[in-house]
C-alpha positions as CSV (number, residue, x, y, z in Angstrom):
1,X,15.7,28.6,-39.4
2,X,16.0,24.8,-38.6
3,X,19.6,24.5,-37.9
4,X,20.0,27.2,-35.3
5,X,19.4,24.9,-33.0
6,X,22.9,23.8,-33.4
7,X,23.8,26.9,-31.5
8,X,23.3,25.4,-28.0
9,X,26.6,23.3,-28.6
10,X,28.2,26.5,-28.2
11,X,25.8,28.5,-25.9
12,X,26.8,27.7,-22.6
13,X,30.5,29.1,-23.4
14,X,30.3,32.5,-22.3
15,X,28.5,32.1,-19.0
16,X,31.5,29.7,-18.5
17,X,33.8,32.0,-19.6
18,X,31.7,34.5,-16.8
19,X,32.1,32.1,-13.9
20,X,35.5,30.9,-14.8
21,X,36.4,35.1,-14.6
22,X,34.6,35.0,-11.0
23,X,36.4,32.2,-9.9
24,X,40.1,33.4,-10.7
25,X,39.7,36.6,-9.1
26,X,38.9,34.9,-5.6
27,X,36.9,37.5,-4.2
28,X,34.7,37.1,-0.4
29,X,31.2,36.0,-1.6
30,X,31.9,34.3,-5.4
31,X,29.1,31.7,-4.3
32,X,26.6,34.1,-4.3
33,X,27.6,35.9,-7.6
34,X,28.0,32.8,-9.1
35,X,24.5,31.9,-8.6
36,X,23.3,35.4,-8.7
37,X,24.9,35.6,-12.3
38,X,23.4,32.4,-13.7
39,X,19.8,33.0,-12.5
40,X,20.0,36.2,-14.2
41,X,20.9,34.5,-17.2
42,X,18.6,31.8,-16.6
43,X,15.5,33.9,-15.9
44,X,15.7,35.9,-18.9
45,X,16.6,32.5,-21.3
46,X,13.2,31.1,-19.7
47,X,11.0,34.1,-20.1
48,X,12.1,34.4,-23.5
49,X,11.4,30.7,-24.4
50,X,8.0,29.9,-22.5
51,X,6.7,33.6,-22.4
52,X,3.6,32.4,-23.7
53,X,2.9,30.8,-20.4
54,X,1.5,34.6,-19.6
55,X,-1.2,34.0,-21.9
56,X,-2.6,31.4,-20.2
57,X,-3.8,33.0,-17.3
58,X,-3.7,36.7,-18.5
59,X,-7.2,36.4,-20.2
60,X,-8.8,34.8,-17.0
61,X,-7.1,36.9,-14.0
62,X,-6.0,40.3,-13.2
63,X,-3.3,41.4,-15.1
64,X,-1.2,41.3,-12.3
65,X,-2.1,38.7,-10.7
66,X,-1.1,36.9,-14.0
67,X,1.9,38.2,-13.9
68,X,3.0,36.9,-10.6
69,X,1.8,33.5,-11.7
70,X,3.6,33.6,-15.0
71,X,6.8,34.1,-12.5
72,X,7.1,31.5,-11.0
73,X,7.8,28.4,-13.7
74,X,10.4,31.4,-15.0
75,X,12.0,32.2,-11.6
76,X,12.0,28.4,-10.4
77,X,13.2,26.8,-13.9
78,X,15.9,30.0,-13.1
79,X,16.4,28.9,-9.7
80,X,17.6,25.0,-10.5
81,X,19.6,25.9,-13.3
82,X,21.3,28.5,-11.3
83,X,22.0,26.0,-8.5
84,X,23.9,23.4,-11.1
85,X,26.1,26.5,-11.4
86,X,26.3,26.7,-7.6
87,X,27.0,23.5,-7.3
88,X,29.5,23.6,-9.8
89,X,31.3,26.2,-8.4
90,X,31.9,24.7,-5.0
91,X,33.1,21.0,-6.6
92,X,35.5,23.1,-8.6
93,X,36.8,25.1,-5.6
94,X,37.4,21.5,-4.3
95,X,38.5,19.3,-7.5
96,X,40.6,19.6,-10.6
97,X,38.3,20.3,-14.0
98,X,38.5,16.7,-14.8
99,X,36.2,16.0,-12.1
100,X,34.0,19.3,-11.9
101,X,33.4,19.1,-15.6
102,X,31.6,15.2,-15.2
103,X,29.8,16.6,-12.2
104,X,28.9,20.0,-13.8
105,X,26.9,17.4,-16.6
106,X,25.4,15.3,-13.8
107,X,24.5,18.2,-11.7
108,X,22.4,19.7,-14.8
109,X,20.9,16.0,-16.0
110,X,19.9,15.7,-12.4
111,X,17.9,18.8,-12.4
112,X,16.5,17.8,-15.5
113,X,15.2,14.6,-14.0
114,X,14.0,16.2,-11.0
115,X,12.2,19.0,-13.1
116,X,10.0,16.0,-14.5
117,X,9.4,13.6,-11.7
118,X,8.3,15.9,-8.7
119,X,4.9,17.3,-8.2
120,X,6.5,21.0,-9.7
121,X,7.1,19.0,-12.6
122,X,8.0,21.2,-15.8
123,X,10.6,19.6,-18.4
124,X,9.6,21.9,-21.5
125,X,13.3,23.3,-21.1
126,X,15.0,19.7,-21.0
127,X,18.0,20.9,-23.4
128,X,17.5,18.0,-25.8
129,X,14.0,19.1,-26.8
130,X,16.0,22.2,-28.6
131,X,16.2,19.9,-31.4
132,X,12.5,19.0,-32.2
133,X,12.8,21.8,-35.3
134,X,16.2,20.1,-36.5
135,X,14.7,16.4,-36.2
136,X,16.9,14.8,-38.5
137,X,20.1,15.8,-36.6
138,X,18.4,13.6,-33.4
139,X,17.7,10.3,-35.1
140,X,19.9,8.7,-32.3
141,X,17.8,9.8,-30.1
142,X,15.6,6.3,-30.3
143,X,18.8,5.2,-28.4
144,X,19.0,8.3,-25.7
145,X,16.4,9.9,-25.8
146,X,16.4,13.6,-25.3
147,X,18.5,13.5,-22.4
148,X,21.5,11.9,-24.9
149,X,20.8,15.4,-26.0
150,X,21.4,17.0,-23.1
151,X,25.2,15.3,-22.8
152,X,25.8,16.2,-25.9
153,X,24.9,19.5,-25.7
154,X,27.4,19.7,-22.6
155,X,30.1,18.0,-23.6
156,X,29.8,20.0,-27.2
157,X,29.7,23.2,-24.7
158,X,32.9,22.2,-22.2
159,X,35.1,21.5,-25.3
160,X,34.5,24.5,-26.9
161,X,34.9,26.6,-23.3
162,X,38.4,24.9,-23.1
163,X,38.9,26.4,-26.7
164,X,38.3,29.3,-25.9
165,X,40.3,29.4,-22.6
166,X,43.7,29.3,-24.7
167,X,45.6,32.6,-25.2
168,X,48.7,31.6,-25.3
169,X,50.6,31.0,-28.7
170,X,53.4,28.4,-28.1
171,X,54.2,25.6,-30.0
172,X,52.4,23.7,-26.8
173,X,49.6,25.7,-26.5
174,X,48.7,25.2,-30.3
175,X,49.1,21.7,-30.2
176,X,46.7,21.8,-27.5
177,X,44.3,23.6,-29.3
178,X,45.0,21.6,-32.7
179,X,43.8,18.7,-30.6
180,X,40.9,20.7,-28.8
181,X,39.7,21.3,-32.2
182,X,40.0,17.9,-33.5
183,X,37.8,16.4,-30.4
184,X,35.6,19.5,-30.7
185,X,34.4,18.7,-34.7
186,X,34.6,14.7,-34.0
187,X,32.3,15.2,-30.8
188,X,29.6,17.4,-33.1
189,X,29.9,15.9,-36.6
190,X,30.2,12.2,-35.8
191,X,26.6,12.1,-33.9
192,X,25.5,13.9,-37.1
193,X,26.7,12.2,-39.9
194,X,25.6,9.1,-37.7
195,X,21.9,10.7,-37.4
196,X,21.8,11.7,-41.1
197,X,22.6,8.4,-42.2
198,X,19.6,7.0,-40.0
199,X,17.2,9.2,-41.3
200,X,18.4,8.7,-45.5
201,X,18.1,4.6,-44.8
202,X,15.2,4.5,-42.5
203,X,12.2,2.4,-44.2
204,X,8.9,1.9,-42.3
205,X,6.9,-1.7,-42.5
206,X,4.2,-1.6,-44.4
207,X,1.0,-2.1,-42.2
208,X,-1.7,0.9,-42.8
209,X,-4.0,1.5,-41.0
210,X,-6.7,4.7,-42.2
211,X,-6.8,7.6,-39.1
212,X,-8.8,11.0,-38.8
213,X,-7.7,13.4,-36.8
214,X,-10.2,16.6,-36.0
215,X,-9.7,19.7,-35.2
216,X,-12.9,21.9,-34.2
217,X,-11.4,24.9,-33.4
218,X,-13.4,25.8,-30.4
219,X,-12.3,29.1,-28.3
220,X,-11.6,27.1,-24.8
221,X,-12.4,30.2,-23.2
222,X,-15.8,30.8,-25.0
223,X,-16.9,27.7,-26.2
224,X,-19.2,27.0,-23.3
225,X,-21.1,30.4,-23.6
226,X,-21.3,30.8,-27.6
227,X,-21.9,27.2,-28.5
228,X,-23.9,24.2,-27.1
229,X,-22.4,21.3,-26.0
230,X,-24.7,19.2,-28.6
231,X,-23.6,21.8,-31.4
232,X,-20.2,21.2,-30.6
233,X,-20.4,17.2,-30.9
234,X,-22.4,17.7,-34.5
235,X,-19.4,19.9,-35.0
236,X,-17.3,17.2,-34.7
237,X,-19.2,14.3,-36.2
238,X,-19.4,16.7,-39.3
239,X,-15.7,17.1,-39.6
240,X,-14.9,13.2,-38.7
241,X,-17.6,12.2,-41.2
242,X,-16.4,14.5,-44.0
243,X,-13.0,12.1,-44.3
244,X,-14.4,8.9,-43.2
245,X,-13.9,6.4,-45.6
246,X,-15.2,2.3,-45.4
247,X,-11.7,1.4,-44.0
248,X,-11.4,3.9,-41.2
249,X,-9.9,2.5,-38.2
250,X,-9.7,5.7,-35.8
251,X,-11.1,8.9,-35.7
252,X,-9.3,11.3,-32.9
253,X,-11.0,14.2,-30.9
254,X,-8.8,16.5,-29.3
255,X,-8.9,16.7,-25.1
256,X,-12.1,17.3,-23.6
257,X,-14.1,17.1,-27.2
258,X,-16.6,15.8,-25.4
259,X,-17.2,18.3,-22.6
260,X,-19.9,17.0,-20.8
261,X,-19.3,15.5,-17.6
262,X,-19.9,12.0,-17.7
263,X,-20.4,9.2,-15.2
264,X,-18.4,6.5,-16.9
265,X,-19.9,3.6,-15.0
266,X,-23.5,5.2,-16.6
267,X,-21.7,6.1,-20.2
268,X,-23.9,3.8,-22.2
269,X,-27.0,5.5,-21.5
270,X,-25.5,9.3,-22.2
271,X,-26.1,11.4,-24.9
272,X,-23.0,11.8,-26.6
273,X,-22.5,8.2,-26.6
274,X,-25.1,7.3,-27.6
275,X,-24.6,10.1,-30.7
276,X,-21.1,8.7,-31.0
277,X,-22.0,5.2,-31.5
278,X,-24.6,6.5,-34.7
279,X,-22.0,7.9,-36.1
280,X,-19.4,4.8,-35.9
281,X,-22.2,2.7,-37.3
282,X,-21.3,3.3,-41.2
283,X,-17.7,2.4,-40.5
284,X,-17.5,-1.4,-39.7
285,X,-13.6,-1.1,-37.6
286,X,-14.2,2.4,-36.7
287,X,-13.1,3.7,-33.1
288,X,-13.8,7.1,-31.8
289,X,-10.4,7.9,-29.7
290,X,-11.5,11.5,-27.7
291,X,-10.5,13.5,-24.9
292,X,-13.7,13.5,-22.1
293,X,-14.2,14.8,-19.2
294,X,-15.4,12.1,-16.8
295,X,-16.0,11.2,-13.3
296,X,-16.5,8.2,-10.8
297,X,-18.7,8.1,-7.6
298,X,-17.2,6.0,-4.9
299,X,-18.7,4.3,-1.6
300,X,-15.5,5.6,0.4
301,X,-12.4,8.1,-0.6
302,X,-10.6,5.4,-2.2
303,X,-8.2,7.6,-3.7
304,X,-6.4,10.6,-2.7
305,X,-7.9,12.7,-4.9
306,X,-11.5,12.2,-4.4
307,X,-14.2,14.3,-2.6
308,X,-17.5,14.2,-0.4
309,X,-20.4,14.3,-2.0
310,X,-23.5,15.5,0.2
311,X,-25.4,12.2,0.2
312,X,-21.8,10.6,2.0
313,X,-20.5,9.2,-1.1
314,X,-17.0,10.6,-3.0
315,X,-16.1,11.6,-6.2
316,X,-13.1,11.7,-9.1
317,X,-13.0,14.3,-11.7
318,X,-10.7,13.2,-14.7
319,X,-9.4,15.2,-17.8
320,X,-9.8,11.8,-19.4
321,X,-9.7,9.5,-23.2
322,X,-12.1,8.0,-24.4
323,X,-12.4,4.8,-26.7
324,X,-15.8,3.9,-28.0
325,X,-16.7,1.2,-30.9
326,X,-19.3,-0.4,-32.4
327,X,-19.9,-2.5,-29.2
328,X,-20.9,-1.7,-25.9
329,X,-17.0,-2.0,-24.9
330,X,-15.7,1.3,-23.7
331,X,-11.9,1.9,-22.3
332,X,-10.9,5.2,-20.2
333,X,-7.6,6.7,-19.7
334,X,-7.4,8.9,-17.2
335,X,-4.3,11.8,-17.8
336,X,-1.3,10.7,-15.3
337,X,0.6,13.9,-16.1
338,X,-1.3,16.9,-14.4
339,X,-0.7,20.4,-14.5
340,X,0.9,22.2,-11.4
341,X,-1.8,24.7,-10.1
342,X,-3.9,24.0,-12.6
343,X,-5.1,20.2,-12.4
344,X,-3.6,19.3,-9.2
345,X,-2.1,21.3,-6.0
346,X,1.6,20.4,-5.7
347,X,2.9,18.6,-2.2
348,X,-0.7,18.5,-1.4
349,X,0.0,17.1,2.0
350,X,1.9,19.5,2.7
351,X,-0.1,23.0,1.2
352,X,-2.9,21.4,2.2
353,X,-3.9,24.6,3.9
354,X,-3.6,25.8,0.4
355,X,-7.2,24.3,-1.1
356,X,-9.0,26.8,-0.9
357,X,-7.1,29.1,-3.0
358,X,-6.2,26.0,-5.5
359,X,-10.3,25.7,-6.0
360,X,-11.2,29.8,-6.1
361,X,-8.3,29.9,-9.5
362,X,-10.2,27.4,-11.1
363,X,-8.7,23.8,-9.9
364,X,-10.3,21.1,-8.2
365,X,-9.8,21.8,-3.9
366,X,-8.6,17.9,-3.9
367,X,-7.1,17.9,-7.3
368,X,-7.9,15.8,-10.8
369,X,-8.2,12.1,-10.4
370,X,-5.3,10.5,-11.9
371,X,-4.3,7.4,-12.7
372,X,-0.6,6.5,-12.0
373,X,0.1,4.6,-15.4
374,X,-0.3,4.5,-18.6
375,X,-2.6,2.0,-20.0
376,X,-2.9,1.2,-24.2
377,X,-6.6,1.5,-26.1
378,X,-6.6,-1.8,-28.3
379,X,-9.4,-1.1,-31.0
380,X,-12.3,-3.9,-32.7
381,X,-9.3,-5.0,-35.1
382,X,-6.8,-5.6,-32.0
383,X,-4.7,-2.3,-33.0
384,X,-3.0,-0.2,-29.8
385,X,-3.3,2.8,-29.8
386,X,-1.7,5.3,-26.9
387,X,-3.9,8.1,-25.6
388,X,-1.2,11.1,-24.7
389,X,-3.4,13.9,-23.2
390,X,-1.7,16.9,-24.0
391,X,0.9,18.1,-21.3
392,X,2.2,14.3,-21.3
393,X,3.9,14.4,-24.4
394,X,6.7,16.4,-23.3
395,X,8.0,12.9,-21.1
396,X,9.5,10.8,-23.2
397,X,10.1,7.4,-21.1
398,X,6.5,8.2,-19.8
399,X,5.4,7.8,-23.5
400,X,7.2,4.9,-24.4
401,X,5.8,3.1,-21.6
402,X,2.2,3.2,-23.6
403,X,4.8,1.7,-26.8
404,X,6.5,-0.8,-24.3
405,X,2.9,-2.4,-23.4
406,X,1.9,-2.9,-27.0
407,X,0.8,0.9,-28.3
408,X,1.6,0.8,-32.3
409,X,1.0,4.5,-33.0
410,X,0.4,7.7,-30.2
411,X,-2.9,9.2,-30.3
412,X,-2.4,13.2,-29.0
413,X,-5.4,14.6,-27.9
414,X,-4.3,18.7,-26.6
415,X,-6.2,21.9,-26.5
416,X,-3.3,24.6,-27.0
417,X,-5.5,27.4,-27.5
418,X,-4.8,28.8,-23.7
419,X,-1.5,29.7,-25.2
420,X,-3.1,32.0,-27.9
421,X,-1.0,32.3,-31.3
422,X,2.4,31.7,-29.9
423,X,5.1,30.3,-29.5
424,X,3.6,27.7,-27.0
425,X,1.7,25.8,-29.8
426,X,4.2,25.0,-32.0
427,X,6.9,24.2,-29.3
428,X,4.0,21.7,-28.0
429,X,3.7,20.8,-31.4
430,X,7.2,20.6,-32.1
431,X,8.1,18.1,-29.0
432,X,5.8,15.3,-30.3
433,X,8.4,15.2,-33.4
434,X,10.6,13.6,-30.5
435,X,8.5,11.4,-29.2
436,X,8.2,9.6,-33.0
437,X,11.7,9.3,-33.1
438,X,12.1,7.8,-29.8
439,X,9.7,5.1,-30.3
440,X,9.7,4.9,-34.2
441,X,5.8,5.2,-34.0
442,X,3.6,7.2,-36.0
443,X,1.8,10.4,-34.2
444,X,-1.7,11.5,-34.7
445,X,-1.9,14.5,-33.1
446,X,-5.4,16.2,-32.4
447,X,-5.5,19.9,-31.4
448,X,-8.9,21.5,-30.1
449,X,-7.5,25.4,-31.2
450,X,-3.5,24.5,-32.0
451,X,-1.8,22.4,-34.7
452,X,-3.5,19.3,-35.6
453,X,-0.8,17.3,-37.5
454,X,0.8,13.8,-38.6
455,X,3.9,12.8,-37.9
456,X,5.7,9.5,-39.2
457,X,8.6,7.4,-37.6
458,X,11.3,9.5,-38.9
459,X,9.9,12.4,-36.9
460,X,8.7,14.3,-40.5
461,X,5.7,16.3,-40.2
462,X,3.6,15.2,-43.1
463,X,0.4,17.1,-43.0
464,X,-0.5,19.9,-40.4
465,X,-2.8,21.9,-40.1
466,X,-3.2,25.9,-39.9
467,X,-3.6,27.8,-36.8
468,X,-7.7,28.6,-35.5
469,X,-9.3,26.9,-38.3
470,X,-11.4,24.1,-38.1
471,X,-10.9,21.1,-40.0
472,X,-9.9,17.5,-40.6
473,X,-6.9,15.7,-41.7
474,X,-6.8,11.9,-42.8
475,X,-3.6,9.5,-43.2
476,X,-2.4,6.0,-44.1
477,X,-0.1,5.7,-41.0
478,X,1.8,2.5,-40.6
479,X,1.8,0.8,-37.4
480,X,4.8,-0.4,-35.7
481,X,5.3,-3.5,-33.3
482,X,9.1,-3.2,-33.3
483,X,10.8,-1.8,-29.6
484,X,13.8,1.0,-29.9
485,X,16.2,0.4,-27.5
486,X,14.9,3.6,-25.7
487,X,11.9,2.1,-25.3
488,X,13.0,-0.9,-23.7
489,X,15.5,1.1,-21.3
490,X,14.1,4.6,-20.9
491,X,15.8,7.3,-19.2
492,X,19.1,5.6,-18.1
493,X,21.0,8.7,-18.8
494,X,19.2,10.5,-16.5
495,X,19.4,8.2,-13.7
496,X,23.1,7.5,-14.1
497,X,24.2,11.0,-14.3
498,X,21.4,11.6,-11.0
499,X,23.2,8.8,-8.8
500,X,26.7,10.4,-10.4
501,X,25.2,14.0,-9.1
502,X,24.4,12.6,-5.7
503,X,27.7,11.0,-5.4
504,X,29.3,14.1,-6.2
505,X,27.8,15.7,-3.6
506,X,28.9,13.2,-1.1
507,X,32.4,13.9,-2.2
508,X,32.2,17.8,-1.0
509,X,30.3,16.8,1.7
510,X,33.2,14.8,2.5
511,X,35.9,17.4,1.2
512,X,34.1,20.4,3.8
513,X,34.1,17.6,6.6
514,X,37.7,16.7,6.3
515,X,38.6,20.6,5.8
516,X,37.1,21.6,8.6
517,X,38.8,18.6,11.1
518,X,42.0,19.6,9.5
519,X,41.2,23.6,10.4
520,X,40.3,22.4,13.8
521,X,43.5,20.2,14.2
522,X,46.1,23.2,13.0
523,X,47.5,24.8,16.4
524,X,46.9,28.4,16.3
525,X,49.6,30.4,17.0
């Protein structure tokens, strides 16, 4: 059902309605119920929407083990929403609603900003991604982005509460709520009559360019054991070249398609390559965009991330892209956006102590080599192209910074098959809908064991394919040079309403200051 999505204008109301109850009765400890009440809530609204996170690990660790892993992103996504609430709760114990309301919104933006700029960094539940199935009710967001969702969402929700609140049938309580009511419908249908009207009138340039996208459909937990690494690139050439056509200009891989580790300053002489290169010969523009894993050998540890070899030299791992031509020109991406746990050790100053254990669940003991940002693929014709490795397409501004430095379509490379046949895939799937509209660029999106899809500016899904099976999808895209104002200013909701949450805070800081000198003043008698 697309449209249920419409349900989280409404879905805060009744833990409102909860607090609001706690609040009123005044009792020793509300604080702690408070908080205690919304992480309840929370926990169980973020194991039901990212349960799938279980699967991940369950079919590589102990059963239990897995399930204290899967815990944490539920308990800590849990933790920060429940903390708005706390935080909430003491501004309105200090303020009238006209000022807890404003703070209750920044307090919630500003964990959604934190959630994806610290090294725990996990914004799958950013409220304005709960519209990626109802795309054409977000076509503002190439203004906001998905945090103008977010405000939406809570303003939509804080009407509503107010609504609700009035029990009381005088002639001035039901010109309140005639005019509740009014706000309430004006504040939801404007922004989608507005966003309806965008996606009816919007017209893409014409300027085609030919894309393949593959999908191999390669177990990620087998494909190492039950297939060879050359097997799997004739795999891949086979699908790619089953599409091809003379005019070709990309053909997309998903992540780590080409899974042997390779020495990127020695590239040209490596098998795959070399294979690669064959293959592009037939199409005169072609360009192989792929996920690779890759690694550099260094003199010194010139990065954070790198580690002793035994001869005294360092090395980078990277869950890397790939862009080979028909030349001896080769460009690298490494991923920016790593994993938590998996891909990197979070505060690694800090848990340094922690290696060990990182390394023995599979990571890296200094973590994958990153670079810090994102840099644009420009193929033999001169088109840009912008290689998202998987987990990096849930960040929007992060995206359109690829867009802002010349990217005319995003290139997805992702292996969603960790997830299983869940939820997690199509969500994943789902979130790239966003990033189209935010940037008014085409998607080409590349799954290993997932959804391999494309998506045009609107946001539209026009071909997909099904889950685990292996295949290839082809497209006319049309590239786009043109900058949304997104693009150009990024996430300035999110900082505003962070420096608004901060300042709120300084306020009851102030408030419990001035309190307490005024307690200390009083004579006591």
């Amino acid at each position: 059902m697309p449209y249920t999505s419409l349900l989280l204008l409404v879905g805060f109301v009744p833990l409102l309605r909860a607090v609001e109850n706690l609040i009123d009765r005044g009792y020793p400890g509300t604080g702690k119920k408070v908080f205690l009440l919304s992480f309840l809530s929370f926990f169980l609204w973020n194991t039901a929407s990212i349960y799938w996170v279980y699967n991940s690990v369950s079919s590589v660790l102990p059963s239990w083990i897995a399930i204290l892993i899967s815990l944490i992103p539920y308990a800590l996504g849990a933790s920060l929403m429940a903390l708005v609430f706390w935080l909430y709760y003491q501004l309105r114990k200090r303020s009238a609603k006209r000022w807890a309301y404003p703070g209750l919104i920044c307090f919630w933006i500003g964990y959604e900003f934190l959630h994806q700029s610290w090294d725990l960094a996990f914004p799958w539940m950013t409220l304005g991604n709960g519209f990626a199935l109802s795309h054409q009710l977000v076509q503002w967001y190439e203004y906001t982005g998905v945090f103008g969702g977010t405000l939406w969402i809570w303003i939509a929700n804080i009407l509503a509460f107010e609504l609700s609140m009035q029990q009381e049938t005088s002639p001035q309580a039901l010109k309140f709520k005639k005019k509740y009511s009014l706000v309430l419908a004006l504040w939801v249908l404007l922004p989608l009559t507005i966003s309806l009207i965008i996606y009816s009138s919007y017209k893409e340039k014409p300027n085609p360019a030919n894309v393949v996208v593959v999908q191999p459909n390669l177990d990620p937990y087998e494909r190492w054991r039950s297939i060879s690494k050359s097997e799997q690139l004739e795999q891949l050439i086979r699908l790619s070249d089953s599409l091809g056509q003379a005019n070709t200009e990309y053909f997309i891989w998903p992540e780590t398609a080409i899974s042997e580790q390779t020495n990127e300053e020695q590239i040209h002489h490596n098998a795959s390559f070399l294979a690669v290169q064959s293959f592009l010969s037939k199409y005169k523009n072609g360009n192989l965009l792929s996920g690779i894993e890759s690694y550099l050998i260094y003199e010194s540890p010139k990065t954070p991330t790198a580690k002793p070899l035994q001869d005294g030299r360092y090395w980078d791992y990277f869950n890397a892209a790939v862009n080979i031509e028909n030349s001896s020109r080769v460009q690298f991406y490494h991923k920016s956006k790593l994993v938590p746990g998996v891909e990197m050790l979070p505060f690694a100053g800090t848990l340094a102590f922690m290696k060990p254990v990182f390394a023995a669940f599979g990571g890296s003991s200094g973590g994958v080599g990153r670079q810090e940002k994102p840099s644009v693929f420009y193929s033999q014709s001169g088109i840009g192209a912008a290689p998202v490795i998987c987990y990096e397409s849930i960040w929007g501004e992060y995206v359109s910074n690829y867009v802002e430095q010349g990217a005319q379509f995003i290139a997805i490379v992702t292996n969603d098959g960790w997830w299983g046949n869940t939820s997690g895939k199509d969500q994943h799937m789902l979130y790239a809908k966003l990033r189209a509209i935010e940037t008014r660029r085409w998607v080409a999106r590349s799954a290993n064991t997932g959804i391999s899809c494309f998506i045009n500016q609107k946001g539209d899904i026009t071909q997909k394919t099904k889950w685990w099976v292996a295949t290839a999808l082809k497209e006319d895209i049309n590239l786009n040079d043109d900058i949304t104002f997104y693009t150009a200013y990024g996430d300035y909701i999110a900082r505003t309403a962070t420096v608004g949450s901060l300042l709120f805070i300084l306020f009851m800081l102030f408030k419990v200051f001035r309190d307490r000198k005024t307690r200390r003043l009083v004579p006591r008698r």
